[in-house]
mmCIF file of the C-alpha atoms, coordinates in Angstrom:
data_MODEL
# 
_entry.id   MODEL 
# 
loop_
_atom_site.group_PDB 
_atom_site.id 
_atom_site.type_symbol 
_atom_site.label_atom_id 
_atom_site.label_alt_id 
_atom_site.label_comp_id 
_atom_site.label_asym_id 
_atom_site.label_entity_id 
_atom_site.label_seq_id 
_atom_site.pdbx_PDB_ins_code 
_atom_site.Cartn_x 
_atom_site.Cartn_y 
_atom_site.Cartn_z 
_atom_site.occupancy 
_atom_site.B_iso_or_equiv 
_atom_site.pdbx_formal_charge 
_atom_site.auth_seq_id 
_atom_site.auth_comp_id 
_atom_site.auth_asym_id 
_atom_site.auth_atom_id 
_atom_site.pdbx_PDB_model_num 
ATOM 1   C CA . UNK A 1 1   ? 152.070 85.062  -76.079 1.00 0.00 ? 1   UNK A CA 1 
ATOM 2   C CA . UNK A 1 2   ? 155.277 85.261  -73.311 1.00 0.00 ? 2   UNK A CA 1 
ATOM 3   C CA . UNK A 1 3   ? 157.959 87.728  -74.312 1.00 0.00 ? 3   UNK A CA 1 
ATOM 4   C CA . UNK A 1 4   ? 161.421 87.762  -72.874 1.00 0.00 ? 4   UNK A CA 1 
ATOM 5   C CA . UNK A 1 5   ? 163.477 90.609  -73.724 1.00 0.00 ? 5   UNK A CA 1 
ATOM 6   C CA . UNK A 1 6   ? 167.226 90.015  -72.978 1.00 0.00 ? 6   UNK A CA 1 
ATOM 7   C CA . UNK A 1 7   ? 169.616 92.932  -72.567 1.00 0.00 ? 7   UNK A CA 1 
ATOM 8   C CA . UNK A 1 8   ? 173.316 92.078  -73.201 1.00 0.00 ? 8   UNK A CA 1 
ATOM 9   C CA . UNK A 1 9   ? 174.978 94.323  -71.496 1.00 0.00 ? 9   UNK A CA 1 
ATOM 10  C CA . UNK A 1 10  ? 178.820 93.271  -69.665 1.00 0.00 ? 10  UNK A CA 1 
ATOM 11  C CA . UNK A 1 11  ? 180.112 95.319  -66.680 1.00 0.00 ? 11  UNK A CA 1 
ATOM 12  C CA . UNK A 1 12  ? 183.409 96.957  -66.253 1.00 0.00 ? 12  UNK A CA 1 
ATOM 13  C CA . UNK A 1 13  ? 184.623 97.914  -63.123 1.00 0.00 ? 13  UNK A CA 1 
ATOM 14  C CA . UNK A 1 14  ? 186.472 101.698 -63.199 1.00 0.00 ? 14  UNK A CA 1 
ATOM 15  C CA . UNK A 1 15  ? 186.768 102.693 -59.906 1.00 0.00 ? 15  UNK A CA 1 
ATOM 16  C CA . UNK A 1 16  ? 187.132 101.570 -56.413 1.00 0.00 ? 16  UNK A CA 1 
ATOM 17  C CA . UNK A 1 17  ? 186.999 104.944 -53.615 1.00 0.00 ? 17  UNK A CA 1 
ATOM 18  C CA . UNK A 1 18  ? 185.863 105.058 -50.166 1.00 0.00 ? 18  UNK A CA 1 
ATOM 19  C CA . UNK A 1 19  ? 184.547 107.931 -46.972 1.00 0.00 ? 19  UNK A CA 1 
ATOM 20  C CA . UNK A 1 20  ? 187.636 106.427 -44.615 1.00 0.00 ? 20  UNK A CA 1 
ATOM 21  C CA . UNK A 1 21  ? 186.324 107.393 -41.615 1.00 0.00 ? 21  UNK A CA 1 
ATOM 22  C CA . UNK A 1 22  ? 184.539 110.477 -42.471 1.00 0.00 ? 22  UNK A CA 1 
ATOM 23  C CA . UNK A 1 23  ? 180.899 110.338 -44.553 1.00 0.00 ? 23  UNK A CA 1 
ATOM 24  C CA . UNK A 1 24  ? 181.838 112.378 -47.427 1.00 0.00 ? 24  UNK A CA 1 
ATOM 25  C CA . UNK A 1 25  ? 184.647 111.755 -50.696 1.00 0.00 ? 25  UNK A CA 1 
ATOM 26  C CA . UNK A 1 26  ? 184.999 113.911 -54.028 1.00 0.00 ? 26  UNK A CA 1 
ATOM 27  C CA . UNK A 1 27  ? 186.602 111.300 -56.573 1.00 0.00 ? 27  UNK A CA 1 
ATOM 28  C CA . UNK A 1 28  ? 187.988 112.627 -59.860 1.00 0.00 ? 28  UNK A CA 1 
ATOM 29  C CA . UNK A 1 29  ? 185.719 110.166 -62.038 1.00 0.00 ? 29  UNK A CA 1 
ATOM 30  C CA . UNK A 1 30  ? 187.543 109.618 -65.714 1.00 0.00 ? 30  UNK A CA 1 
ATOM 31  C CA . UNK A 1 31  ? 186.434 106.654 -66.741 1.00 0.00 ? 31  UNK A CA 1 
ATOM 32  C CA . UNK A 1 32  ? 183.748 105.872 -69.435 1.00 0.00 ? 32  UNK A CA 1 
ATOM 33  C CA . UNK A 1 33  ? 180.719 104.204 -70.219 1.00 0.00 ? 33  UNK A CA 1 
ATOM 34  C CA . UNK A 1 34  ? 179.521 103.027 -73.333 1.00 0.00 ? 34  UNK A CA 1 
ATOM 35  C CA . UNK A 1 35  ? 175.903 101.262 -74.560 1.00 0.00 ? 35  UNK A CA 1 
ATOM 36  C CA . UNK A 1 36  ? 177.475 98.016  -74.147 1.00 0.00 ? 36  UNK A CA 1 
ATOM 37  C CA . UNK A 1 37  ? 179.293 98.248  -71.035 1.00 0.00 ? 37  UNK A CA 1 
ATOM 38  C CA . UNK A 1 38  ? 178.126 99.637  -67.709 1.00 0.00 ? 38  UNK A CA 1 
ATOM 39  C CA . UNK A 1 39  ? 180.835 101.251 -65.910 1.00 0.00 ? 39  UNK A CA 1 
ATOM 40  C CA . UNK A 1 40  ? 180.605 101.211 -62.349 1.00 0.00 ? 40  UNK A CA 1 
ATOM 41  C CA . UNK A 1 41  ? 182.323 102.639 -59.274 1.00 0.00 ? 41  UNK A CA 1 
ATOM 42  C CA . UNK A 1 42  ? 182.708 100.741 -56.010 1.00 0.00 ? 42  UNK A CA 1 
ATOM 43  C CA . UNK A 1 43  ? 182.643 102.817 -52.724 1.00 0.00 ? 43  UNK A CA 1 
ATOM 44  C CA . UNK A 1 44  ? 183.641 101.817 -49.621 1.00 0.00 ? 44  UNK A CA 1 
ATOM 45  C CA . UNK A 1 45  ? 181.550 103.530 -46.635 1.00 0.00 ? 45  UNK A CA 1 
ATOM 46  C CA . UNK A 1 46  ? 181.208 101.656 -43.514 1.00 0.00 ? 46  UNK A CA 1 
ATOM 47  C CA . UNK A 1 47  ? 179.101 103.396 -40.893 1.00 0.00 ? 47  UNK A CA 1 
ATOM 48  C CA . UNK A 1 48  ? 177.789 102.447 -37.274 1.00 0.00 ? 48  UNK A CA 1 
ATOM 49  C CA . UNK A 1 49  ? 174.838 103.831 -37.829 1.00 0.00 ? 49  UNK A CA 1 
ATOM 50  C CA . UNK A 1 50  ? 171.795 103.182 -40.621 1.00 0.00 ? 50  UNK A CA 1 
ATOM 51  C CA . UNK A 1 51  ? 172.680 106.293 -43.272 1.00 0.00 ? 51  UNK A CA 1 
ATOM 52  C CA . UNK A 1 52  ? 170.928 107.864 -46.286 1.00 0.00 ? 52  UNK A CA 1 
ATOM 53  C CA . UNK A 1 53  ? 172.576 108.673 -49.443 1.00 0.00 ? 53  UNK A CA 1 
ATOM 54  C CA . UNK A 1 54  ? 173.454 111.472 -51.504 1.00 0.00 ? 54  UNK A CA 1 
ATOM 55  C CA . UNK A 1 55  ? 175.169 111.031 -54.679 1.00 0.00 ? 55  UNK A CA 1 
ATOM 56  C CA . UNK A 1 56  ? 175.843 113.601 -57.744 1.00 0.00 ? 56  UNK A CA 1 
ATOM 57  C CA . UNK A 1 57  ? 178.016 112.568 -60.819 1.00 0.00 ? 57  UNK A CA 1 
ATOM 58  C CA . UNK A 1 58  ? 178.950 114.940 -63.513 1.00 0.00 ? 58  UNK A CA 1 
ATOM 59  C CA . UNK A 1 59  ? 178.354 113.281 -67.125 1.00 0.00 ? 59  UNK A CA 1 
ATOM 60  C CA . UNK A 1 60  ? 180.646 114.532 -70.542 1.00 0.00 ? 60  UNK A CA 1 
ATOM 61  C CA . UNK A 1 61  ? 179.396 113.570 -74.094 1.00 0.00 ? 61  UNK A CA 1 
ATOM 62  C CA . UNK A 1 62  ? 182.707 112.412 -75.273 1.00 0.00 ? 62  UNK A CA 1 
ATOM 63  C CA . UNK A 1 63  ? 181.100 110.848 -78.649 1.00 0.00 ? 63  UNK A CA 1 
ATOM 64  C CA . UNK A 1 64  ? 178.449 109.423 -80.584 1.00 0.00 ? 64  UNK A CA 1 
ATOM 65  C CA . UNK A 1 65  ? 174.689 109.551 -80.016 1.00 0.00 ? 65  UNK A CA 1 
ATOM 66  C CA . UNK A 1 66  ? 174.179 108.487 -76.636 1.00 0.00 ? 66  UNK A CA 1 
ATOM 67  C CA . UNK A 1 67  ? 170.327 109.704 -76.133 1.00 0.00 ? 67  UNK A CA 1 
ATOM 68  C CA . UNK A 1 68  ? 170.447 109.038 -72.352 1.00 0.00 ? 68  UNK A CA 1 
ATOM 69  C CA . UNK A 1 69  ? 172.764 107.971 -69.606 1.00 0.00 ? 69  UNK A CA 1 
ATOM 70  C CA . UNK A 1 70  ? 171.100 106.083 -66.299 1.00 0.00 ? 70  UNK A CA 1 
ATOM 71  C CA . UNK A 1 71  ? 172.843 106.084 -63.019 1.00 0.00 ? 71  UNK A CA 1 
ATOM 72  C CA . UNK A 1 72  ? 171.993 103.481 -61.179 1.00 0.00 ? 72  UNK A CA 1 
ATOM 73  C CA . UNK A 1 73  ? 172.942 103.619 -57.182 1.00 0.00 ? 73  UNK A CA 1 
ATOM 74  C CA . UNK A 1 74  ? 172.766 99.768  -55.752 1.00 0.00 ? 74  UNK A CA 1 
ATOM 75  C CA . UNK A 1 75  ? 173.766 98.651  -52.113 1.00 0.00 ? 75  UNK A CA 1 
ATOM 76  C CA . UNK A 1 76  ? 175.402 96.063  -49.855 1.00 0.00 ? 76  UNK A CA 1 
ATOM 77  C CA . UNK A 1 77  ? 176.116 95.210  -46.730 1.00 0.00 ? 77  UNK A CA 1 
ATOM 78  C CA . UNK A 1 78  ? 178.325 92.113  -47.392 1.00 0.00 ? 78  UNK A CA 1 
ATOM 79  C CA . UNK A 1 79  ? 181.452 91.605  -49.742 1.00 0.00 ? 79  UNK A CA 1 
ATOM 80  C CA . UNK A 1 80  ? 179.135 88.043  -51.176 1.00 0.00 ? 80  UNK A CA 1 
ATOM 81  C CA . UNK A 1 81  ? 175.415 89.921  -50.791 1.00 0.00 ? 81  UNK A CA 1 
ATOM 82  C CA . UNK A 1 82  ? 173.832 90.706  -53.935 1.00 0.00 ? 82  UNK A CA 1 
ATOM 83  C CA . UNK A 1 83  ? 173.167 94.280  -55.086 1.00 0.00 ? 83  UNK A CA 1 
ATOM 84  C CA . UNK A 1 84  ? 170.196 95.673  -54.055 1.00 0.00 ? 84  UNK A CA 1 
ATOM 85  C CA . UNK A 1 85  ? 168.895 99.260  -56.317 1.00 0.00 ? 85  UNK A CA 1 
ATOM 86  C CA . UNK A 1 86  ? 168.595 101.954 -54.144 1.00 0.00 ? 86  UNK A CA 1 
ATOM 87  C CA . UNK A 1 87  ? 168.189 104.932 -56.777 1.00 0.00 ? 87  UNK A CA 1 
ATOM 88  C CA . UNK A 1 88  ? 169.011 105.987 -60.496 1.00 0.00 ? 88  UNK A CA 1 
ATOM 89  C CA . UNK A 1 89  ? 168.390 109.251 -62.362 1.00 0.00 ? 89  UNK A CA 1 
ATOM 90  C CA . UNK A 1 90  ? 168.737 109.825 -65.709 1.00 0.00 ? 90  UNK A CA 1 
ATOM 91  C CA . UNK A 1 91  ? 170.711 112.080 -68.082 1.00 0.00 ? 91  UNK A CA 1 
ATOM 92  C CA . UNK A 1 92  ? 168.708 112.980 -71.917 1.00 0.00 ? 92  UNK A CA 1 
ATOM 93  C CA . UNK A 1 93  ? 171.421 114.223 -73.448 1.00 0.00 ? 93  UNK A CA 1 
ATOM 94  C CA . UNK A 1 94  ? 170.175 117.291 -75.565 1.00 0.00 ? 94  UNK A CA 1 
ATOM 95  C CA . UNK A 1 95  ? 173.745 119.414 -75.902 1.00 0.00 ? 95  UNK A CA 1 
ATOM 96  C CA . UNK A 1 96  ? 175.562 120.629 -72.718 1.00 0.00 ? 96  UNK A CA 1 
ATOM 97  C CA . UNK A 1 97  ? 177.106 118.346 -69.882 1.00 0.00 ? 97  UNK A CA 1 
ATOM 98  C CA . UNK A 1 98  ? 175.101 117.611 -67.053 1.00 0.00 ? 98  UNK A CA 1 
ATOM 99  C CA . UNK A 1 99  ? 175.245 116.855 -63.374 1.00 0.00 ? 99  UNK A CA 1 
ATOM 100 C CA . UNK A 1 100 ? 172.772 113.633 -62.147 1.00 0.00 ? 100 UNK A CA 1 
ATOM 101 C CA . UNK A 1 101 ? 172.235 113.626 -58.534 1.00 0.00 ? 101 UNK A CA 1 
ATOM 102 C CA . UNK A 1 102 ? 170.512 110.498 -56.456 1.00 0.00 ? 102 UNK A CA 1 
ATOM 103 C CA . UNK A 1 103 ? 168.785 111.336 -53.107 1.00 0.00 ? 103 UNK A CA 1 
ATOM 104 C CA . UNK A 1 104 ? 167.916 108.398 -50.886 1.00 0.00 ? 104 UNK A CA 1 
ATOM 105 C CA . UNK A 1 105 ? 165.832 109.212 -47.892 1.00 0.00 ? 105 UNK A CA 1 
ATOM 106 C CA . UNK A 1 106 ? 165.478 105.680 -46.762 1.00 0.00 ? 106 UNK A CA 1 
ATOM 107 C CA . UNK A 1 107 ? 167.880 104.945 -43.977 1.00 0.00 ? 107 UNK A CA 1 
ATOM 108 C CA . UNK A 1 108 ? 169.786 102.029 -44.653 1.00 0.00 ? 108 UNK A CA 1 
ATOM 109 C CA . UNK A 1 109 ? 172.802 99.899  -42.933 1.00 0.00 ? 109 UNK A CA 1 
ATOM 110 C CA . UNK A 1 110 ? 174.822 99.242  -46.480 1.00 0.00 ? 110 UNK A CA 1 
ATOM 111 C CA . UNK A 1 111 ? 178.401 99.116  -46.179 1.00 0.00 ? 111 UNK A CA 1 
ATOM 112 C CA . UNK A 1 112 ? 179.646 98.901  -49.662 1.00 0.00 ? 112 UNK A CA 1 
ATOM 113 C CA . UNK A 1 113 ? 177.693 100.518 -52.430 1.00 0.00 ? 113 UNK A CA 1 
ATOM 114 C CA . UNK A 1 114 ? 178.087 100.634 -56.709 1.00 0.00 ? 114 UNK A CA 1 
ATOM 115 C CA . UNK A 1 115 ? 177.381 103.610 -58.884 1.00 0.00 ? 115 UNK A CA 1 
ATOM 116 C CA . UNK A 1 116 ? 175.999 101.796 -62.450 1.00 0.00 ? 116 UNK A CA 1 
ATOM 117 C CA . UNK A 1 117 ? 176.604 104.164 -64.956 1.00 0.00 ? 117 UNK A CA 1 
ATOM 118 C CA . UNK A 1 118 ? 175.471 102.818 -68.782 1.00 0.00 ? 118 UNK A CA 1 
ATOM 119 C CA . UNK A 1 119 ? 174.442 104.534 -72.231 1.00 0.00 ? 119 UNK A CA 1 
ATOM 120 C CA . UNK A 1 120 ? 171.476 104.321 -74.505 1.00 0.00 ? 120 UNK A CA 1 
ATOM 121 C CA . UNK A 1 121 ? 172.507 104.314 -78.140 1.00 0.00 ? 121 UNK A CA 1 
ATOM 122 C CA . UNK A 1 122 ? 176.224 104.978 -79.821 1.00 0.00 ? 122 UNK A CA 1 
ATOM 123 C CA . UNK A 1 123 ? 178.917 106.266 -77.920 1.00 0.00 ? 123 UNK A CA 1 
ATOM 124 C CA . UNK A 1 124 ? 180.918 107.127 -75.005 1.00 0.00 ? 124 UNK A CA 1 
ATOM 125 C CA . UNK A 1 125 ? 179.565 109.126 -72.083 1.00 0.00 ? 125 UNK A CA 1 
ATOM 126 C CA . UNK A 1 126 ? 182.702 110.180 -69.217 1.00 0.00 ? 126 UNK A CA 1 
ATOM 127 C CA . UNK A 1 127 ? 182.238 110.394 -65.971 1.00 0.00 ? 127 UNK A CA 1 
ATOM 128 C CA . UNK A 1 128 ? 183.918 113.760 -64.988 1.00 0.00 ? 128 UNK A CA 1 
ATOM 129 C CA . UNK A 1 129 ? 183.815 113.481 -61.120 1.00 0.00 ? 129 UNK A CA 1 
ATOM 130 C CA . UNK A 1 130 ? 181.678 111.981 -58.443 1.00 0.00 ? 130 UNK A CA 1 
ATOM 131 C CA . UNK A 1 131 ? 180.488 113.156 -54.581 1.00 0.00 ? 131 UNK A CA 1 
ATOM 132 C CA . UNK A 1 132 ? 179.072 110.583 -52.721 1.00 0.00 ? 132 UNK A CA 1 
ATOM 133 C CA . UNK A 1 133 ? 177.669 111.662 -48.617 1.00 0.00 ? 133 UNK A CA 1 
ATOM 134 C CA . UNK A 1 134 ? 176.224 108.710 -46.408 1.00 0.00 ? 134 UNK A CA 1 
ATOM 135 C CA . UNK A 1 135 ? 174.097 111.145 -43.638 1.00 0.00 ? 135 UNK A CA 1 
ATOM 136 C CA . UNK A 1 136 ? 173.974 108.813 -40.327 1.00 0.00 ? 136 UNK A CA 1 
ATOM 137 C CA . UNK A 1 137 ? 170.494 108.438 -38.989 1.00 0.00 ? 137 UNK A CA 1 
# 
């Protein structure tokens, strides 16, 4: 017996932010994801160099019954290249707020990356604020 299992899940672009010429940004956040929609953040980080990653967002329970958030952390180095994952972390959410953090070690030469952020069950999840840090290699 084959089984497919298809997740229908759209995407919603919230955000667009970038290092400029430096390898570090602090964006506000405040937008949401939901179980149905994976909000995502594009950031713009070109770099001369191949660079690892450091990413931490800060997650809200706005409502509902989300029982975990995923961060996803994909890369590109072309506007028409597809995404490629690079790391995700998750957030069970048992109460309090909570801050996910992605560490790549893996030196890459992305210039554009996404920040996937989507809930598991009922309700909204906010993303507070985000720090993203490219380290060139």
């Amino acid at each position: 017996m084959l089984f497919t299992l298809i997740s229908v899940v759209s995407f919603s672009q919230a955000a667009t932010f970038g290092t400029g010429s430096g390898t570090y940004t602090l964006y506000p956040g405040d937008f949401n994801a939901t179980n149905t929609t994976e909000a995502w953040a594009l950031v713009n980080a070109e770099q001369p160099f191949a660079a690892t990653q450091d990413v931490q967002i800060n997650l809200d329970s706005v409502s509902g019954t989300h029982t975990k958030t995923t961060v996803t952390l994909y890369g590109r180095k072309f506007t028409n290249s597809a995404w490629v994952s690079i790391g995700s972390a998750s957030w069970w959410q048992v109460g309090n707020d909570s801050t996910v953090t992605i560490s790549n070690t893996t030196p890459n030469r992305y210039r554009q990356y996404k920040l996937g952020v989507v809930g598991i069950g009922t309700g909204v999840t906010r993303v507070d604020w985000v720090e993203f840090k490219v380290y060139n290699q």
